[in-house]
C-alpha positions in Angstrom: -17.9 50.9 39.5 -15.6 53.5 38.2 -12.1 53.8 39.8 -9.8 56.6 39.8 -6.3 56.2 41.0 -3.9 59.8 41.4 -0.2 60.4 40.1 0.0 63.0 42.3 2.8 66.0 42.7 3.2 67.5 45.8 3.1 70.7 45.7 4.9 74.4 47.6 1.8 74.8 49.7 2.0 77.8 52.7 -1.2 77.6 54.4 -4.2 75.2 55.3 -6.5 76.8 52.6 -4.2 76.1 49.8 -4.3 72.6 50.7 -8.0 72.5 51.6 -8.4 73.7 48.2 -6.1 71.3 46.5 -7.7 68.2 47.6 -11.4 69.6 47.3 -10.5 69.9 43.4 -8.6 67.0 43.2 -11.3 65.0 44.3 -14.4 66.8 43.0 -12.0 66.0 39.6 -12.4 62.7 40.3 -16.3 62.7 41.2 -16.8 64.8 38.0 -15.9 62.1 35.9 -18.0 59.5 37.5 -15.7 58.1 39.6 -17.3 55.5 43.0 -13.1 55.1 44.7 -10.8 57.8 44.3 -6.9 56.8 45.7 -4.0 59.2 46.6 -0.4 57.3 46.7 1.7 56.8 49.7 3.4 59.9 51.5 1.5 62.3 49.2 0.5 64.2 53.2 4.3 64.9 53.4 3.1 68.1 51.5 1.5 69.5 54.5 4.7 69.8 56.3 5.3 73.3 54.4 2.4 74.3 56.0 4.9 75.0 58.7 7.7 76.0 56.6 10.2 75.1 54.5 12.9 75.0 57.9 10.3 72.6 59.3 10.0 70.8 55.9 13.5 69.5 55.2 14.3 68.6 58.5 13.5 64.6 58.3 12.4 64.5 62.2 10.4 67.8 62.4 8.5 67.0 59.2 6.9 63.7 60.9 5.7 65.4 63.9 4.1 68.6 61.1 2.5 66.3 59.1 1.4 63.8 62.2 -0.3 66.8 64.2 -2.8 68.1 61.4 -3.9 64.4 60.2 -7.4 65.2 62.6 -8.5 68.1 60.2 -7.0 66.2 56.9 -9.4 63.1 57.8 -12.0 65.5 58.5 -11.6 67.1 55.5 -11.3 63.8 53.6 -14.6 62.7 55.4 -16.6 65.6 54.3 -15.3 64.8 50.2 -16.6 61.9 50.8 -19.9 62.2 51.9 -20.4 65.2 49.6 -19.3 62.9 46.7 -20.7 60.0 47.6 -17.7 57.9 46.9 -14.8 56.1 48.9 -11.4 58.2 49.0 -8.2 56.5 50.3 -6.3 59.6 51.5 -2.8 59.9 50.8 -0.3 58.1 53.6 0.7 60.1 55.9 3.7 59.7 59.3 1.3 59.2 62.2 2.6 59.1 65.8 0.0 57.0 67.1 0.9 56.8 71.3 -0.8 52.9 71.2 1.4 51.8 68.6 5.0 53.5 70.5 7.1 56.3 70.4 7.2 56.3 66.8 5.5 56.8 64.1 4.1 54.6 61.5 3.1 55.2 58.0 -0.6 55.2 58.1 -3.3 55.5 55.1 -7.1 56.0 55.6 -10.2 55.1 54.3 -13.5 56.9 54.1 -16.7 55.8 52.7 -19.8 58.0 51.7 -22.1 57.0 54.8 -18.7 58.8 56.8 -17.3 55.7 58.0 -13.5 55.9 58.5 -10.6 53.0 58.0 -6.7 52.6 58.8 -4.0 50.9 57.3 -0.8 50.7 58.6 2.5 50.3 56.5 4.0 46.7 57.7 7.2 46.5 56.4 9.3 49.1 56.1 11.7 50.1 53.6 15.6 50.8 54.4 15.1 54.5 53.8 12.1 54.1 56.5 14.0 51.9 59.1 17.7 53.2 58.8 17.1 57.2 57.9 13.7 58.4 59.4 12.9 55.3 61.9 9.4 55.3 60.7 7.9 51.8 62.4 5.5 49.2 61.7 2.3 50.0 62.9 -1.2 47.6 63.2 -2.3 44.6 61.6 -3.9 44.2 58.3 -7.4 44.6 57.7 -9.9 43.9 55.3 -12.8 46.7 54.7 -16.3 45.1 53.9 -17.8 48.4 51.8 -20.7 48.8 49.3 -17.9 48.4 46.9 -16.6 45.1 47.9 -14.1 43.9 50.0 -11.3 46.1 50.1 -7.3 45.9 51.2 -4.3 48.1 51.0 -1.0 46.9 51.0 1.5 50.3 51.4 3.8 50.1 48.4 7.0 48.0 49.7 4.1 45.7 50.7 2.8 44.6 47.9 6.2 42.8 47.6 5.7 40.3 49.8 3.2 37.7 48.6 2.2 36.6 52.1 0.4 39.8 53.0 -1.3 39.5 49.7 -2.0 36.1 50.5 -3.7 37.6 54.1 -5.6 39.4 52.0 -7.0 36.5 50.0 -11.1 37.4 50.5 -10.7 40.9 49.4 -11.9 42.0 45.9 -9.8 44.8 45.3 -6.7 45.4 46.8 -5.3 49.3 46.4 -1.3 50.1 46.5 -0.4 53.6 47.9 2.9 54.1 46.0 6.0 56.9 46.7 8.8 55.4 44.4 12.0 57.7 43.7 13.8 56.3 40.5 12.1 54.0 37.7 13.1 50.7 39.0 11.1 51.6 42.3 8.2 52.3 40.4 8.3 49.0 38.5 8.9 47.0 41.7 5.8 48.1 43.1 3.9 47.5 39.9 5.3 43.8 39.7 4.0 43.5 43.1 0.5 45.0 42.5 -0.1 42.9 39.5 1.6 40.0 41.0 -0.8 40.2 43.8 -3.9 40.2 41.2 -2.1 36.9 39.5 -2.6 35.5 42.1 -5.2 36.4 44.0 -7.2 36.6 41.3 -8.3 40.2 42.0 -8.5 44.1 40.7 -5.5 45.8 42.0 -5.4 49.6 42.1 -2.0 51.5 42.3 -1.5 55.8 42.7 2.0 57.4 43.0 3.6 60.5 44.0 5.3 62.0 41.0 7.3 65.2 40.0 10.2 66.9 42.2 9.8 68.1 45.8 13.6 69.5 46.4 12.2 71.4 49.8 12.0 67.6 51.8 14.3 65.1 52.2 12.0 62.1 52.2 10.0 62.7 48.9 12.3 65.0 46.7 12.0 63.2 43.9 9.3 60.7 42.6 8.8 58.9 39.6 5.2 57.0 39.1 1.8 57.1 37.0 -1.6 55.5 38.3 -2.2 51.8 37.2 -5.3 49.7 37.4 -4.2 45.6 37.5 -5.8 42.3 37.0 -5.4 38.7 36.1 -4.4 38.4 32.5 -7.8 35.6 32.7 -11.1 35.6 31.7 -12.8 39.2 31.4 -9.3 40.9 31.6 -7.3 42.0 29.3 -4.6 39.6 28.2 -1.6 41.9 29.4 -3.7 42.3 32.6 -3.2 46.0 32.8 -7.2 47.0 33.0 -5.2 51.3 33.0 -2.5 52.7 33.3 -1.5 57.0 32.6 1.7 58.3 31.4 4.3 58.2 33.3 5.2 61.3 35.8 2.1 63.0 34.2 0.1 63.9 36.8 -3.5 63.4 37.3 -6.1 61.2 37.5 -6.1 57.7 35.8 -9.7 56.3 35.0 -11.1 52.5 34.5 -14.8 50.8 34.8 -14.1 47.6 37.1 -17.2 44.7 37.6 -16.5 42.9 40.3 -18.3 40.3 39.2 -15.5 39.5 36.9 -13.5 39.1 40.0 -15.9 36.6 41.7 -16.3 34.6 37.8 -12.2 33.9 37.4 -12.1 32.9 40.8 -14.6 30.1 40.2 -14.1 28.7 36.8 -10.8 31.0 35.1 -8.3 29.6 32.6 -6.3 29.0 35.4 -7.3 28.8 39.4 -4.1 29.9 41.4 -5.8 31.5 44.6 -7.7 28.1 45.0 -4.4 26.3 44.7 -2.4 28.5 46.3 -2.2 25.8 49.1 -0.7 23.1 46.9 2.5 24.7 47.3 3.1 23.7 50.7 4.7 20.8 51.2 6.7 20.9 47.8 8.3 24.2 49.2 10.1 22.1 51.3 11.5 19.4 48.9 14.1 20.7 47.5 16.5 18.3 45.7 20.0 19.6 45.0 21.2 17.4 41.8 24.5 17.8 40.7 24.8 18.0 36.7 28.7 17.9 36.6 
């Protein structure tokens, strides 16, 4: 398959047809160049709150509920792409206020697949900016997508962190990072998580990011990113186990060819084995010795 993963600005838009238009190209961009998965990066919906204007747009709680109450026609929209492409898109994440899930909202990316089948992810664990500024939640539980493409998870940037939701994730074959990272060293903590997570799950890990300036909101003014397509530095991946990456803050689409049956070959008889002995840590986690050298 051919994946494409977006560094994505977000752009002064005033009115539904300018965004319409916007993600039609970006993704018939994407289809035009052969590509089976296109992925947008985390927050990259926070665009839609100038759609309401830029009052609405840098005020941190009335941007949630603009951006929350037009996610219906963006998943439509997204749908449509889909199906008219015959590829997958992950849609950019977006605030949701989802009444099952609380009072607030949660950051929520979707999935849609050519036949018009529709996924969610929710973010799990939320950054400080998330919890302590805009009280954006955790929402549901993880989930693994069985697709003509392969088995496929997301883990919301600041989750790819945390090697026990990877771990959750263990049976999927490709695992894609939605990414909104403000300075440099944001960036490159999400991409040491992505490609720590294809280490060692030995998988294909596929991370998009927001990038350029967006002064009008206070939650995604300023991004720094470039798309990134990961694996394990094993057998039928490149050494440095970077399978693509763009340019950094350059935006557009980054492009890679992935066999998944790569994926399936390093898990059963690679250099080295570490999602099958991933369990032979427990135990030893616990044994600490403290030694005094003097």
């Amino acid at each position: 398959m051919k994946i494409a993963t977006a560094a994505y600005p977000l752009d002064v838009l005033t009115n539904w047809a300018d965004y319409a238009a916007k993600i039609t190209e970006w993704v018939a961009d994407a289809a035009g160049q052969g590509a089976d998965l296109a992925v947008f990066p985390e927050y990259g919906a926070m665009e839609l709150a100038m759609l309401d204007g830029p009052e609405v747009a840098g005020d941190l709680e009335r941007s949630l509920h603009a951006v929350s109450d037009r996610i219906a026609d963006v998943d439509d929209l997204h749908s449509t792409l889909a199906v008219r492409h015959g590829m997958h898109v992950l849609a950019a994440s977006a605030p949701v206020f989802d009444p099952g899930l609380g009072a607030r909202p949660v950051n929520r990316a979707r999935l849609f697949t050519p036949s018009g089948g529709r996924g969610v992810q929710d973010k799990q664990i939320m950054t400080r900016f998330e919890r302590e500024d805009w009280d954006v939640v955790p929402g549901g539980p993880l989930r693994l997508f069985d697709t003509s493409l392969g088995k496929i998870g997301i883990l919301i940037c600041y989750d790819s962190e945390f090697p026990l939701l990877g771990r959750a994730l263990q049976d999927a074959d490709m695992i894609l990072v939605p990414s909104c990272t403000e300075a440099l060293a944001g960036y490159w903590r999400v991409r040491i998580g992505a490609m720590a997570r294809a280490l060692e799950l030995q998988c294909v890990t596929v991370m998009a990011s927001t990038v350029g300036d967006a002064e009008w909101s206070p939650a995604v003014d300023e991004n720094t990113g470039m798309g990134g397509i990961f694996g394990p530095p094993d057998t039928g991946f490149p050494p440095s186990g970077v399978i693509a990456e763009g340019a950094l803050n350059r935006p557009g689409w980054t492009l890679a060819e992935v066999d998944l049956a790569r994926v399936a070959h390093v898990r059963a008889d690679g250099v080295v084995l570490n999602r099958r002995h991933w369990a032979e840590q427990r135990g030893r986690d616990m044994q600490v010795t403290s030694t005094p050298l003097g």
